[in-house]
N, C-alpha and C positions, 0 to 999 in steps of 0.2 A: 504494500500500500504506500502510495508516493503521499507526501503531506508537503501542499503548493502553496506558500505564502500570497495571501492575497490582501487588498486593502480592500476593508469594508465598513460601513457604516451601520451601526445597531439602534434601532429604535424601542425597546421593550415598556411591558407595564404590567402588571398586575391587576386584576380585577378581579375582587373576593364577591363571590354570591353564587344562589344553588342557580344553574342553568338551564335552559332548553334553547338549542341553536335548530336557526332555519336560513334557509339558503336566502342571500342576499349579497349575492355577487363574489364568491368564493364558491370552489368547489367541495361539497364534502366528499372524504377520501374515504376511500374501501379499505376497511381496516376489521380487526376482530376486535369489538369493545367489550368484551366478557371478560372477567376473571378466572384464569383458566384454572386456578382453585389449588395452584403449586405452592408448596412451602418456600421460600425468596430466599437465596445466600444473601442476604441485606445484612451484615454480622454486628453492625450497631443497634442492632435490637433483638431479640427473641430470648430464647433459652439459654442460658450464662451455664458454663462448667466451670467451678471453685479451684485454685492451686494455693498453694499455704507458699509461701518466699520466705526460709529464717534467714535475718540478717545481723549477722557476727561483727565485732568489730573488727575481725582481719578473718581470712578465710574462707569466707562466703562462699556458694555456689549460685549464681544467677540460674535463670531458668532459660534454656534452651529452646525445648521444645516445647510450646503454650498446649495445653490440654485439649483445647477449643479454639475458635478461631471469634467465641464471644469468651473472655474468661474473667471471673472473678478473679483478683490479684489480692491472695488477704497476708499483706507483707506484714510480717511480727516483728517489734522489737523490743521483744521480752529482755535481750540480753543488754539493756539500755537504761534497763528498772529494778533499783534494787529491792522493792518490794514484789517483784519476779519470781517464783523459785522454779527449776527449770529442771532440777533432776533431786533424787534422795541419796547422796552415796553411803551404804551400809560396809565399806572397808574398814575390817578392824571390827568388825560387831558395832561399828557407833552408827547412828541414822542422823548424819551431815544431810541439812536443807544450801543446796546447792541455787543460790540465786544470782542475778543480775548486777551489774554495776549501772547507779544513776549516775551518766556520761553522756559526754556532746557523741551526737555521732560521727562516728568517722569516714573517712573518704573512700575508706576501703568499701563500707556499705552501703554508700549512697553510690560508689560507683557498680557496684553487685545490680542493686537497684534502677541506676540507667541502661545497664548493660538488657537486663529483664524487659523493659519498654524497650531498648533495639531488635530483642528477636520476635517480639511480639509482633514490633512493623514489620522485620523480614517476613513472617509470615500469612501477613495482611491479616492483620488480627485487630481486636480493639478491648479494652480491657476496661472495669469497673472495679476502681481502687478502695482497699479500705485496708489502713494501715495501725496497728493497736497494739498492744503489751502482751496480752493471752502468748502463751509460748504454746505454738505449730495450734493455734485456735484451737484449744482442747477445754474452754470453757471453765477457767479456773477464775477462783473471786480475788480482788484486791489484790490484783496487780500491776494498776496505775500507779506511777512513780509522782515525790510531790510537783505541784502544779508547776512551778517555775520549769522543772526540766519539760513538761508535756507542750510549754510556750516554744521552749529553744529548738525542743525537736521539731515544729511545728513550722518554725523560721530556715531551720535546716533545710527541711523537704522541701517546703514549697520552691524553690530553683529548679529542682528536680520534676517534680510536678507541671510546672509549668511548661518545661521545656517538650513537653511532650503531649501537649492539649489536642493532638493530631488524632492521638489513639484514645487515649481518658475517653471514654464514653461520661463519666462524671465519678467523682470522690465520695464513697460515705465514710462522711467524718466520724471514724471509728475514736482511736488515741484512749477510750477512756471502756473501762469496764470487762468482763466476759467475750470473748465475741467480737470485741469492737462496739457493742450491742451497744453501751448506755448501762449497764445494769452491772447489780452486783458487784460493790465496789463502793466505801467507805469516802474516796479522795473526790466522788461523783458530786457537783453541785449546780443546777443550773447556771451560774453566775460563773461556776470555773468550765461549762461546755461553752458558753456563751461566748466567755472571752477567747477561747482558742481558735473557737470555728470563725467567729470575725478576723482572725489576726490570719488566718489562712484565706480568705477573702479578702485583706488590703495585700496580702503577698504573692497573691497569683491574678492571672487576668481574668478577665470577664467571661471567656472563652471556658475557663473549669466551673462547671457548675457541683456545686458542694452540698450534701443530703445530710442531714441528720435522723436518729432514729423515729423520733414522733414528732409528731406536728409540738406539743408542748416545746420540746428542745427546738423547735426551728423557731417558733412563737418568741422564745425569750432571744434567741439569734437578732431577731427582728426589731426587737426593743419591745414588745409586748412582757406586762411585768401580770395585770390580769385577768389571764385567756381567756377564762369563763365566761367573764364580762366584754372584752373589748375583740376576741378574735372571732368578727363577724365581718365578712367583706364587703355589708352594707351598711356596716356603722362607722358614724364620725370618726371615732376614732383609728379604726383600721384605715379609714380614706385617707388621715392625716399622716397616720405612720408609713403607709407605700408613697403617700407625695414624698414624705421625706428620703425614706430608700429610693426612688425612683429603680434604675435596671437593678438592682439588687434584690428587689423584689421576687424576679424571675428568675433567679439566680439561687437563689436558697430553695432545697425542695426537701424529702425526705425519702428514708428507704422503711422499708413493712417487712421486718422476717416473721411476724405472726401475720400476714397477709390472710384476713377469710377464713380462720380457725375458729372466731366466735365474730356476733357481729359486732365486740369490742375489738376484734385483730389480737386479742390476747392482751388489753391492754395498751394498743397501742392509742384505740379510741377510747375516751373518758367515758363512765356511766353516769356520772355529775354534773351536767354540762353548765355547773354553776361555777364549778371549780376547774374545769380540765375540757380540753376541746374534743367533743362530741364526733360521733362520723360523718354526720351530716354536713357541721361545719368544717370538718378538716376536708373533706371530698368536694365541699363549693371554693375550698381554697383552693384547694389541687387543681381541679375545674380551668378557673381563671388567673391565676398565678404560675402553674409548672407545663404549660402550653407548650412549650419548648423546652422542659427540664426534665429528666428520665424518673421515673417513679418505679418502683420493683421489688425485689427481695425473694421472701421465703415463702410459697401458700403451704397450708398444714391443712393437716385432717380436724376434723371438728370435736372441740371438749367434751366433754360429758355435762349432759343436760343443757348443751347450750344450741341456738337455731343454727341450721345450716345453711351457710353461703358460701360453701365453695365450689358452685357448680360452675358450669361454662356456661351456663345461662344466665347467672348472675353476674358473672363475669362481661356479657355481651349486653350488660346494662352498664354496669358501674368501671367497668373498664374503660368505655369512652369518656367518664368523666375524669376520671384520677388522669387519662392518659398515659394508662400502664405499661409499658417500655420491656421490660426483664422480667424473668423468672429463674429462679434453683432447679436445672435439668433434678440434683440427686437429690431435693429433700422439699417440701417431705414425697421421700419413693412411695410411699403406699395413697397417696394424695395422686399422686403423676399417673401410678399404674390404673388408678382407677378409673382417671383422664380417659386414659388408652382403652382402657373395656367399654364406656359409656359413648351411647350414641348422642350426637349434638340432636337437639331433638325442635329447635327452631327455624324461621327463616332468619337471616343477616344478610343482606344486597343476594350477591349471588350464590351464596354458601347455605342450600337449599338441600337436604336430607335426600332430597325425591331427585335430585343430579346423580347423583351415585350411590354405590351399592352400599357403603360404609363411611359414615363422615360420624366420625370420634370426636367425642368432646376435646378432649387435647389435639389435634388436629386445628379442629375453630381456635384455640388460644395461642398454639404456637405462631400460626401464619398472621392473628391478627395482635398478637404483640408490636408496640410501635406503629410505625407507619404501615402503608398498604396504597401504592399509587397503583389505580387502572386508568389508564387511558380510554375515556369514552365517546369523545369525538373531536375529528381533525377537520377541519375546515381550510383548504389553500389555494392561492390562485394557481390555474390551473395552467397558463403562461404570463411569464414575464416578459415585459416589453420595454422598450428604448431606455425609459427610465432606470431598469436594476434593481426597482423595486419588488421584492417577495414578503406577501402579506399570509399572513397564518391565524389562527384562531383554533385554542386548545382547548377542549374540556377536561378535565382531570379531574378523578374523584378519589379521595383519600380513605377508605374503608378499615385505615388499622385503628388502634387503641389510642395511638397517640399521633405526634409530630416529629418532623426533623428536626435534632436535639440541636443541627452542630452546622454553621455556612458549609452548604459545597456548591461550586462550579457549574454552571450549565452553559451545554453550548449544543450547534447542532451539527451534526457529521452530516457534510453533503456528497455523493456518492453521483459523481457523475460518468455517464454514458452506461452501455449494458455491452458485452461481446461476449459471444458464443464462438469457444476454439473448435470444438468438436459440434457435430451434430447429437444429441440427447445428454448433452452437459450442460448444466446447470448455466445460466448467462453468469459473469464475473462483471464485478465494476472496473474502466476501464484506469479510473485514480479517483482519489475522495482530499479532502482537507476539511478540517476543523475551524466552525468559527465560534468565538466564544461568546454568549449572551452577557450581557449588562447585568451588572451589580442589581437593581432594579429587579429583576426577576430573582426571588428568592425561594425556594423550596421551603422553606420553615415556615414560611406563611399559606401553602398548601394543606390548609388545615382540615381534619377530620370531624366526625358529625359535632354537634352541641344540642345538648339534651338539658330543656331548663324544665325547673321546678315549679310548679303550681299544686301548692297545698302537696294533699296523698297523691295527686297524678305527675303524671312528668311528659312530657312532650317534644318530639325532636324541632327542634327552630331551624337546623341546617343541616344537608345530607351529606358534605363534604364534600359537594362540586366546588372546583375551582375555575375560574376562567383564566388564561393566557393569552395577548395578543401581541402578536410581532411583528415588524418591518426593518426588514434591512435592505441596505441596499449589495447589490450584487456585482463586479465588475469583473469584465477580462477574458467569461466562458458562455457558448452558447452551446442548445441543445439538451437532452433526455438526463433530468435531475431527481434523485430522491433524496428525501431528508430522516436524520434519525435525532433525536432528542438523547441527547445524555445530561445525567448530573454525576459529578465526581467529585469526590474529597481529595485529593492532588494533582499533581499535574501528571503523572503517571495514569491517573483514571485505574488503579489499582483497585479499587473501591465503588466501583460503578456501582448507581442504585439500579435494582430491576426492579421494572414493570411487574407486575402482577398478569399480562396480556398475554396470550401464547405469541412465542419469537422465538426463530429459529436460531439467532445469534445473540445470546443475550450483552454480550460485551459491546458488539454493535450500540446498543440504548434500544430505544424504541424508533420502531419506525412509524412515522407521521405522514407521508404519501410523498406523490411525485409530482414534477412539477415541468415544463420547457421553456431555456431562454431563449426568447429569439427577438434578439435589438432590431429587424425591421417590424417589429409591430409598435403601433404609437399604443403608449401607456396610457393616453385618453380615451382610445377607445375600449379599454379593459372595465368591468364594472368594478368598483373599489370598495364598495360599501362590504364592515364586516357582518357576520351573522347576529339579530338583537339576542339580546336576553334578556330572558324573561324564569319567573319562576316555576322551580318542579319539586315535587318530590318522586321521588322511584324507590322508595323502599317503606317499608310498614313502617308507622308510628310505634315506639319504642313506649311505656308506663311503667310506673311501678304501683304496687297498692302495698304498702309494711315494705317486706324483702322482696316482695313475690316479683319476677319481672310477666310483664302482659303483652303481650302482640297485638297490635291494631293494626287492621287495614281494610278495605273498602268492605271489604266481605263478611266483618263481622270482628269479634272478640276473639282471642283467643289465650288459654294457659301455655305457658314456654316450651309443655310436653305436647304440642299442640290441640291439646280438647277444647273444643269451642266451648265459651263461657254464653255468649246470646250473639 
């Protein structure tokens, strides 16, 4: 493939709204607009595999080979805290408590630690950090070292951190407790999570976005002192405190490892909601605040005596609001296995039971983890003329859980002429070149449905169409064009996002249709006008009545196992 430098001129824009396109002087392109219903190599989202990193003050062993190509990175630096203990040695008959030294960290392990983000890039990977004192995260109490050292290491890493915002899918600020959890742990105070998790936010850029365990912990991050009272995101006072954060707002989110175990999260939602943020209110936070920040963790099997919400029906409610991002492939396994036996038993856009033979509940959550772009219609002039001008009009509908967490790249690969060497071979293109869209167009703002609140019902207000409209100008090549949309996170395109559309080349992008220049036609007599838009929806109304999620759609009521209600 030859890449032909050319000079072009980019016109781009954004227009957010649900759509319906009709022909108005563009041609719509024969395309597949279904969701072919494939699990997506998209590795900035879905199911996370766990690797523990111990890091030594000299001798380290980085990690080579990453588990997964999404990995949870739970870097320990137990041997950094002297309230650590890290082995028993019973030589001599004595039971020596073998523990840590409270120490600056050393170069040796921060470079152990950069070395670990190198192979992860080598191997187009993206990681989800959380770095804590637990030695090889075995869940031992009190072994937070005191606070001053948990400031310095905090000042250490972030360098480290930063330099590698490329792969960070996003930080849970672990440092303190079990786990990384938050828990279990004497040295724990809001006021000392408070202070650390901001002092890594003025030391890294904007680009790492930093989770804490519960909404409480992100609430005091935030400068909320009482949640019960003030963490509503339509009260005066939350309005005053996001004026005051402005982008730091969206910047702070949380991670859930009791994810759906009770419909408290095991605690991570309040029962109080006089004293402690409620689900309701932490999930209208999540909602309109982590739009763009990864939300995720652990889902569990349900307590004892307590409602069940961890189905993938409930999921295909409350998942678009959080904008659920990640999952624990290993835990809980009997949580995941039960995924894999259970059939998804709703409609969601195209992800329809009666498509195929078997659609598993895990199934529906893996693929709609994160985003989910389909391409649902292309709209192009069908020749360019004198001018150089090539006008487009995209639909794109975002069908995952959440959003694009992190800027990438879009450009569109034009793939000009067709030749056939042999008779029943396949046509080849005869070169293509790369041109890059404007800053303007951004993927993060392709956003997925919104489901607001009204009392006990809940109602979807947008389906996750997005509009795209382009004009560039064209100079230098005339003749038989087709175009492919890519977005990419470097300039390598290492990282292409896929479509959700069946394509036979997915690195290609998507393809968007064809097009012919030919400079003796006058560009005035071309029709210019693009497709209006107007409003749709295409997919059932979403409610809830308590937990229970409801299906609505023309045809009547329905329960999530689908038995008509009226």
């Amino acid at each position: 493939m030859i890449r032909n430098a050319m000079r072009v001129t980019l016109l781009g824009a954004f227009l957010f709204a649900p759509v319906s396109l009709f022909a108005a002087g563009l041609v719509k392109q024969d395309i597949d607009t279904t969701d072919a219903m494939a699990t997506l190599d998209n590795f900035d989202r879905g199911f996370y595999t766990p690797q523990v990193l111990h890091l030594k003050p000299s001798g380290s062993k980085p990690i080579e080979k990453p588990y997964g190509k999404l990995l949870h990175l739970r870097a320990e630096i137990s041997e950094f805290s002297s309230n650590a203990w890290l082995s028993i040695d019973t030589t001599g008959g004595k039971r020596d408590t073998v523990r840590g030294v409270s120490q600056d960290l050393t170069e040796d392990a921060l470079n152990v630690l950069q070395t670990t983000f190198d192979n992860i890039r080598k191997n187009n990977g993206h990681v989800i950090v959380r770095i804590c004192y637990d030695p090889w995260y075995n869940g031992r109490s009190n072994v937070t070292p005191d606070h001053e050292w948990v400031l310095k290491h905090v000042k250490q890493l972030a360098p480290v951190l930063s330099k590698n915002t490329d792969v960070i899918v996003a930080l849970e600020m672990g440092m303190h407790g079990a786990y990384g959890e938050m828990h279990s742990d004497t040295n724990i105070t809001y006021d000392r999570i408070a202070e650390a998790t901001n002092l890594m936010l003025r030391s890294t850029p904007p680009e790492l976005k930093i989770l804490t365990r519960t909404g409480n912990y992100s609430a005091k991050v935030l400068g909320f002192d009482d949640w019960g009272v003030d963490f509503h995101i339509d009260g005066e006072k939350f309005k005053e405190i996001a004026k005051a954060k402005g982008d730091t707002m969206y910047r702070v989110g949380m991670f859930n490892d009791g994810y759906l175990g009770t419909q408290y999260d095991y605690g991570t939602w309040g029962a109080d909601c006089a004293t402690s943020i409620c689900r309701e209110e932490g999930v209208a936070w999540l909602e309109k605040y982590s739009i763009n920040t990864p939300y995720g963790g652990e889902a569990l099997t349900t307590a004892e005596n307590y409602q069940v919400i961890n189905t993938p029906e409930f999921l295909a409610y409350e998942g678009f609001r959080t904008h659920t991002s990640y999952l624990n492939i290993q835990w809980n396994n009997n949580l995941i296995e039960s995924w894999k036996k259970t059939p998804f038993t709703q409609k969601d856009f195209d992800y329809d039971p009666a498509r195929v033979d078997s659609l598993s509940g895990f199934k529906y959550i893996n693929d709609h983890l994160g985003y989910r772009f389909v391409l649902r219609e292309s709209w192009m002039s069908d020749t360019v003329g004198d001018d150089g001008i090539l006008r487009a009009k995209l639909r794109i509908q975002n069908v995952g859980f959440g959003n694009l967490t992190r800027k990438m790249d879009a450009s569109l690969e034009i793939h000009i002429g067709r030749l056939k060497l042999r008779e029943g071979e396949n046509a080849i293109d005869l070169f293509s070149y790369n041109v890059p869209l404007p800053d303007s167009i951004d993927f993060r703002n392709v956003h997925s449905r919104k489901i607001e609140i009204k009392g006990a019902d809940t109602v979807m207000t947008f389906d996750g169409n997005n509009e795209i409209v382009i004009e560039r100008k064209i100079d230098g090549y005339e003749g038989s064009m087709s175009a492919y949309l890519k977005i990419c996170g470097d300039v390598h395109c290492s990282d292409n996002i896929h479509f959700a559309n069946k394509v036979k080349i997915p690195d290609e992008g998507i393809y968007i249709g064809s097009f012919v220049v030919d400079n003796s036609v006058k560009s005035s007599a071309i029709p210019r006008a693009l497709p209006s838009a107007t409003q749709k929806q295409n997919a059932p109304f979403v409610q809830r009545v308590r937990n229970n999620v409801i299906i609505r759609n023309a045809e009547g009521l329905y329960r999530a196992d689908g038995v008509r209600i009226k």
